[in-house]
C-alpha positions in Angstrom: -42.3 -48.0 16.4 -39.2 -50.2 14.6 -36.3 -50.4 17.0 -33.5 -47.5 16.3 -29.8 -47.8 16.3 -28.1 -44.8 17.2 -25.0 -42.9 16.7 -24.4 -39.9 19.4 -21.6 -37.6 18.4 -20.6 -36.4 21.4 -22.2 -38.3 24.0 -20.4 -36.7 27.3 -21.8 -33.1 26.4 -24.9 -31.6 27.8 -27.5 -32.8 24.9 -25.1 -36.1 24.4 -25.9 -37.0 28.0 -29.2 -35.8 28.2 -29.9 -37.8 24.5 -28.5 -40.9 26.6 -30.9 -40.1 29.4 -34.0 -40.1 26.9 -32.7 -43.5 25.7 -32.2 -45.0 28.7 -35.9 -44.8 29.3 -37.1 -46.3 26.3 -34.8 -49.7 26.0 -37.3 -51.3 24.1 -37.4 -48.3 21.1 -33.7 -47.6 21.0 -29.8 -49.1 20.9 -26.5 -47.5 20.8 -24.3 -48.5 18.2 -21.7 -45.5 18.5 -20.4 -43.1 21.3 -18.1 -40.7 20.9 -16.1 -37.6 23.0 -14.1 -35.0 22.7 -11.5 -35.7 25.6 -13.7 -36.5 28.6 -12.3 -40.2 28.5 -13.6 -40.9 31.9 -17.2 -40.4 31.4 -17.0 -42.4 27.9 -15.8 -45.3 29.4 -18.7 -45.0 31.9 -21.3 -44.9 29.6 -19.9 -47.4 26.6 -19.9 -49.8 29.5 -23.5 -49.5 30.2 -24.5 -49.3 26.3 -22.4 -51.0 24.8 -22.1 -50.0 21.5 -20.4 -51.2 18.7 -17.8 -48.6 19.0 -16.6 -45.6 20.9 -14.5 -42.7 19.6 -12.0 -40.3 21.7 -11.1 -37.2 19.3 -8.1 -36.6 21.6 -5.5 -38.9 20.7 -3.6 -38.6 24.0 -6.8 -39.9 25.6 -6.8 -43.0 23.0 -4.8 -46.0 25.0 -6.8 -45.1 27.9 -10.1 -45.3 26.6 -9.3 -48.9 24.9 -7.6 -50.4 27.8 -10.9 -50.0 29.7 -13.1 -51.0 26.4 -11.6 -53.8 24.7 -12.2 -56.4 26.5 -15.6 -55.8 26.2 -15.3 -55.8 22.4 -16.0 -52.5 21.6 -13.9 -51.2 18.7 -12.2 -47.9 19.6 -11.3 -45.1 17.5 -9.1 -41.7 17.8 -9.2 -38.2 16.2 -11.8 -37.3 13.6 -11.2 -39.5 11.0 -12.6 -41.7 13.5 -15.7 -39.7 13.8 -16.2 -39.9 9.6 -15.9 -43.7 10.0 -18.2 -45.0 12.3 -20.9 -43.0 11.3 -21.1 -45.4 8.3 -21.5 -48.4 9.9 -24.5 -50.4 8.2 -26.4 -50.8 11.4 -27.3 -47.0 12.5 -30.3 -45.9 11.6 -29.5 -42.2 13.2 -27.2 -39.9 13.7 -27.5 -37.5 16.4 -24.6 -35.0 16.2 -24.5 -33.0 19.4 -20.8 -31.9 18.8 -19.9 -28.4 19.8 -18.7 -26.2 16.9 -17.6 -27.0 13.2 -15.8 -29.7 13.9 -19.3 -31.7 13.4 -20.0 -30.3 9.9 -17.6 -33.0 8.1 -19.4 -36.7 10.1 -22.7 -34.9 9.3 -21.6 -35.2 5.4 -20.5 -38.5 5.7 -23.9 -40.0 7.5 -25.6 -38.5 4.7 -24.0 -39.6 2.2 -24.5 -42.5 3.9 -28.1 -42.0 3.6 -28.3 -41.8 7.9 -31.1 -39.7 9.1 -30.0 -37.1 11.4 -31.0 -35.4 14.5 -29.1 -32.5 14.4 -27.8 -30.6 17.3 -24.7 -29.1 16.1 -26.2 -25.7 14.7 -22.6 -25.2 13.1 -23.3 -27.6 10.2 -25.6 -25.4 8.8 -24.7 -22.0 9.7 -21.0 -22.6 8.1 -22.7 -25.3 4.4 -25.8 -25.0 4.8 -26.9 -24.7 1.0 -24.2 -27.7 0.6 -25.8 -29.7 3.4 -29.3 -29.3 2.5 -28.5 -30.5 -1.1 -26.9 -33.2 -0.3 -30.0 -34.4 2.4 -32.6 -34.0 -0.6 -29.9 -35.7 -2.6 -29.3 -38.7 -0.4 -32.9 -38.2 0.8 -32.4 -38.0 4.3 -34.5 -36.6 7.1 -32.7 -33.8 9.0 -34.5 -33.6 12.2 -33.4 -30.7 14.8 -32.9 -30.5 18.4 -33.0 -27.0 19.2 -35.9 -26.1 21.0 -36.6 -23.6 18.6 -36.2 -25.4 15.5 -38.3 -28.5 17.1 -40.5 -26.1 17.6 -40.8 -24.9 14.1 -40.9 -27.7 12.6 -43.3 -29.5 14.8 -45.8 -26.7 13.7 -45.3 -27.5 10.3 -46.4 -31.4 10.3 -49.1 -31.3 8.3 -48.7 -27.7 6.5 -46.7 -28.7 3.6 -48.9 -27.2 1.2 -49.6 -23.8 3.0 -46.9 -21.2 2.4 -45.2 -19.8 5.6 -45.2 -16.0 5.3 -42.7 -15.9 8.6 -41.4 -17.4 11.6 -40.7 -16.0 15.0 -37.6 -17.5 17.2 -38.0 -16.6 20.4 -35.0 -15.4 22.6 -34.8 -16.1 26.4 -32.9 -13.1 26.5 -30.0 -14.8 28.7 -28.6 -13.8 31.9 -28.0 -9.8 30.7 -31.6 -8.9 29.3 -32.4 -5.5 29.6 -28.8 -4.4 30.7 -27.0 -1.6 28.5 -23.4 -1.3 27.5 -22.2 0.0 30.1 -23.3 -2.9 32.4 -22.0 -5.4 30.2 -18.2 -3.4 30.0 -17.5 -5.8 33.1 -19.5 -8.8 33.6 -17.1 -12.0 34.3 -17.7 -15.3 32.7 -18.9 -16.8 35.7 -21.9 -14.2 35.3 -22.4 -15.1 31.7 -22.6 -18.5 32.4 -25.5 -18.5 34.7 -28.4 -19.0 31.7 -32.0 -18.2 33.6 -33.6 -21.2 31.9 -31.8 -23.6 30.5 -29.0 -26.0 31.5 -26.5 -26.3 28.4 -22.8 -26.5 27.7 -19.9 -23.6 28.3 -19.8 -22.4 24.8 -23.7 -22.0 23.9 -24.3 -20.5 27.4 -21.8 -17.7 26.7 -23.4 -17.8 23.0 -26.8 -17.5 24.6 -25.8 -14.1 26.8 -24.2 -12.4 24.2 -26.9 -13.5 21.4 -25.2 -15.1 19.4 -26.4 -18.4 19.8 -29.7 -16.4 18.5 -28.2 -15.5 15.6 -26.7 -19.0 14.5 -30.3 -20.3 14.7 -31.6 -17.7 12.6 -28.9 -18.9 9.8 -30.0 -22.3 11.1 -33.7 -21.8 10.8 -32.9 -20.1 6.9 -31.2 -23.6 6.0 -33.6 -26.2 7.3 -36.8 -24.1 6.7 -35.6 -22.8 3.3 -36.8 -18.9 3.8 -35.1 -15.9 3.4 -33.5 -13.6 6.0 -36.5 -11.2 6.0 -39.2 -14.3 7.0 -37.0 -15.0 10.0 -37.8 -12.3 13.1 -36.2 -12.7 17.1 -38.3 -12.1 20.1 -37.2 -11.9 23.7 -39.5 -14.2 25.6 -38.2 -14.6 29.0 -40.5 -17.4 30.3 -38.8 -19.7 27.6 -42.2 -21.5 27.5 -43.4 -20.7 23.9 -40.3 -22.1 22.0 -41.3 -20.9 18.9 -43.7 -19.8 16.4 -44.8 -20.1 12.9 -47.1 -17.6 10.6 -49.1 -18.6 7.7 -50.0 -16.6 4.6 -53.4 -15.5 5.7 -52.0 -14.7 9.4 -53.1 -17.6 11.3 -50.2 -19.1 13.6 -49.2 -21.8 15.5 -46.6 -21.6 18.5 -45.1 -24.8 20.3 -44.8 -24.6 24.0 -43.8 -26.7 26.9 -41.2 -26.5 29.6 -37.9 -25.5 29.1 -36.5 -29.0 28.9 -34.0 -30.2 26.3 -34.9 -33.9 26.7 -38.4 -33.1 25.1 -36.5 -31.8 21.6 -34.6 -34.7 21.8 -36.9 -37.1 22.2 -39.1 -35.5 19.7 -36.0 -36.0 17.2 -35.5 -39.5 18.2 -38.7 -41.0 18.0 -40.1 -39.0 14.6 -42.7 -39.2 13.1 -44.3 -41.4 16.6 -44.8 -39.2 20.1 -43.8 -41.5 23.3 -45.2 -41.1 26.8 -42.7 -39.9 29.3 -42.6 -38.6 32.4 -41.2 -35.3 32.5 -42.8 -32.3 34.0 -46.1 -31.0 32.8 -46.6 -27.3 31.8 -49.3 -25.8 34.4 -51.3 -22.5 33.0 -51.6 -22.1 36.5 -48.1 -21.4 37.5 -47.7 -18.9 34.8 -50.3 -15.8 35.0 -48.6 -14.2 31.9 -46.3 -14.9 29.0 -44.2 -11.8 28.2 -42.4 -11.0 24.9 -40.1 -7.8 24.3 -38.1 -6.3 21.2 -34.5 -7.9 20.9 -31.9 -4.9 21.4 -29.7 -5.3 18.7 -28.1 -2.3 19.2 -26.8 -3.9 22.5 -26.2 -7.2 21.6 -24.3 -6.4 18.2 -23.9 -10.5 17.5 -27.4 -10.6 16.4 -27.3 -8.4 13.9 -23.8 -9.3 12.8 -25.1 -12.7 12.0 -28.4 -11.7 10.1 -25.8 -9.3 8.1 -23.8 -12.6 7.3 -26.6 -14.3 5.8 -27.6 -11.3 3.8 -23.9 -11.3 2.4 -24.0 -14.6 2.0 -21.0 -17.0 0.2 -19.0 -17.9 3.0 -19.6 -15.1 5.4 -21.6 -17.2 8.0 -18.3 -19.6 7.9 -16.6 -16.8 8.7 -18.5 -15.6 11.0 -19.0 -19.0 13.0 -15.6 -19.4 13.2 -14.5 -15.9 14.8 -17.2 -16.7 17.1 -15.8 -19.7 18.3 -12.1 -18.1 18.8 -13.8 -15.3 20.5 -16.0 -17.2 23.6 -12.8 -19.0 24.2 -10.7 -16.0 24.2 -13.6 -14.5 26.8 -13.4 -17.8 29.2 -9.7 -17.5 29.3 -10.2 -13.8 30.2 -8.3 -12.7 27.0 -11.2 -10.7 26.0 -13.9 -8.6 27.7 -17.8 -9.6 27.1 -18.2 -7.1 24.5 -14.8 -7.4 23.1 -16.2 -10.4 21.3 -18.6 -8.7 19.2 -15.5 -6.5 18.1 -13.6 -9.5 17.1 -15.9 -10.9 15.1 -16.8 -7.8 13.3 -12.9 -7.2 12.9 -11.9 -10.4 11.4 -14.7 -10.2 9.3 -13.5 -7.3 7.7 -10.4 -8.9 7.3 -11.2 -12.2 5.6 -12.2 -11.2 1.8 -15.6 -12.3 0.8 -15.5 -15.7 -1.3 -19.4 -16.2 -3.1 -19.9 -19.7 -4.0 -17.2 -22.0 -1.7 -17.0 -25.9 -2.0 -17.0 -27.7 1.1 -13.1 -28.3 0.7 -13.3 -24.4 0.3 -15.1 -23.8 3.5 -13.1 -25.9 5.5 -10.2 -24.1 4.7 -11.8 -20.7 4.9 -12.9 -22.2 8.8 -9.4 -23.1 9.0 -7.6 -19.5 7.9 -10.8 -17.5 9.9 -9.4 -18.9 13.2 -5.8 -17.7 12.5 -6.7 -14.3 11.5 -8.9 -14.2 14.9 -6.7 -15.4 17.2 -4.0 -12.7 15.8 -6.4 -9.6 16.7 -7.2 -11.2 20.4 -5.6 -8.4 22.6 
């Protein structure tokens, strides 16, 4: 396998640091050409100075002089804000992009690497939930490979090397469930965020953990999975699987499947991304049948968990409903961790401020942005 250079978009989140874990055990396969954080300046500084990439980038401006005091002298070219971000994923050198920032603010650098003809591993779900028609045409375009890092989409599309020519009749995302499965309404009229936050399986960031209990995060990857797997809303089901082992599965057109399974462990995904279309050996824990008499699966309760079905709705309304939607979402979980909301109160904002924001069908990107942009406003108005 040729040597990869690699841009991280946010490196000092939980898949950033995790991505930088994968790399650090395979020196000889990858380099780090580009960092980049939100605001934890600390932890950037830590790890340009053990990579040593070509540049690092701090979004938060404030965080700027800091970062290239410690940096320069190493000669390591430091940027600020996003405009930063859209540059330095168009240096020459990378060969990928692996965008693991949290939100929208990662659609605009995933355009740019494309257009720069970068392949990208793609974390940040937001990309395509709020363009993903845009996106995808511009990766055939540009001919790019998008390669994804949720479990579920690796999972997916690891079951479909090879398949190209066998129509998929459906797919099956399964759902952990989170840390409220099988509690009603009434339950979930008072759980804290420090409840919500406690994910069964997985170990990910603040904002997809509390996307995770309330099921949204479910729902962006079905909006996800519609984008990169081009099928329509009614090929796409949920299923609780509480074990997290079976990470996904695929169905064929004469009802044979094919399910991917393994530990819950995002360094696998990542790795799987990274390294394309080669599999490395590793050392991370081996699935045993032996610890696991039974694999269990359960209807999702939509009826509960209202973010689901809010989402699948979006992508049947299409235009720039999932933009909207994405973007109340986002205003909403922080609304909830700063205990401006209840738990449930977020499914109401969403829904509200989607009723608010009239329906625009076919929006450029310049459009979207701005429709991201106005959704926020509207949303942070109705937070009570």
């Amino acid at each position: 396998m040729k040597k990869k250079n690699i841009a991280i978009l946010g490196s000092t989140g939980s898949v950033g640091t995790q991505a930088l874990e994968v790399i650090r055990a395979f020196p000889e396969l990858f380099g780090v050409s580009v960092l980049t954080a939100s605001a934890n300046a600390d932890l950037l500084i830590a790890q340009a100075q053990e990579f040593k990439p070509k540049a690092a980038v701090i979004v938060c401006e404030d965080k700027y002089a800091q970062v290239k005091n410690a940096l320069e002298s190493l000669g390591i070219t430091v940027l600020s804000g996003e405009k930063g971000l859209e540059e330095v994923v168009q240096y020459d050198e990378i060969d990928m992009v692996l965008n693991a920032i949290v939100g929208s603010a990662g659609l605009r650098p995933t355009v740019k690497a494309v257009e720069r003809k970068k392949d990208i591993a793609l974390a940040n779900k937001e990309t395509l939930v709020v363009a993903g028609a845009l996106v995808m045409d511009l990766v055939r375009q540009y001919d790019v490979a998008m390669l994804p890092v949720d479990s579920e989409h690796s999972a997916i599309f690891q079951c479909l090397v090879g398949e190209h020519a066998n129509p998929l009749e459906k797919i099956y995302l399964t759902a952990s469930g989170g840390p409220f499965r099988g509690k009603d309404r009434d339950f979930l009229t008072s759980v804290t965020k420090q409840q919500a936050l406690k994910h069964p399986n997985w170990v990910m960031g603040a904002k997809i953990t509390i996307d995770s209990a309330s099921l949204m995060n479910k729902g962006l990857e079905v909006i996800e999975a519609k984008w990169l797997f081009d099928l329509d809303v009614k090929q796409i089901d949920v299923i609780v699987h509480p074990q997290s082992i079976i990470h996904s599965v695929v169905q064929f057109q004469d009802g044979s499947m094919k399910a991917q399974m393994g530990l819950p462990d995002m360094k696998l995904p990542i790795q799987n991304a990274l390294t394309y279309p080669s599999r490395q050996p590793n050392s991370l824990e081996r699935f045993d049948f032996m610890n696991y008499a039974s694999l269990t699966f359960e209807e999702v309760d939509k009826d509960t968990f209202r973010n689901l079905e809010l989402a699948y709705q979006s992508l049947r309304d299409g235009g720039d409903r999932p933009c909207v939607l994405n973007a109340a979402n986002e205003v909403a979980v922080a609304a909830f961790l700063a205990d401006e909301i209840s738990f449930l109160g977020m499914s109401d904002l969403i829904e509200a401020t989607m009723c608010q924001q009239k329906m625009v069908e076919n929006p450029s990107l310049e459009d979207l942005l701005a429709i991201d942009r106005e959704t926020r406003i509207v949303a942070r108005s109705l937070v009570k």
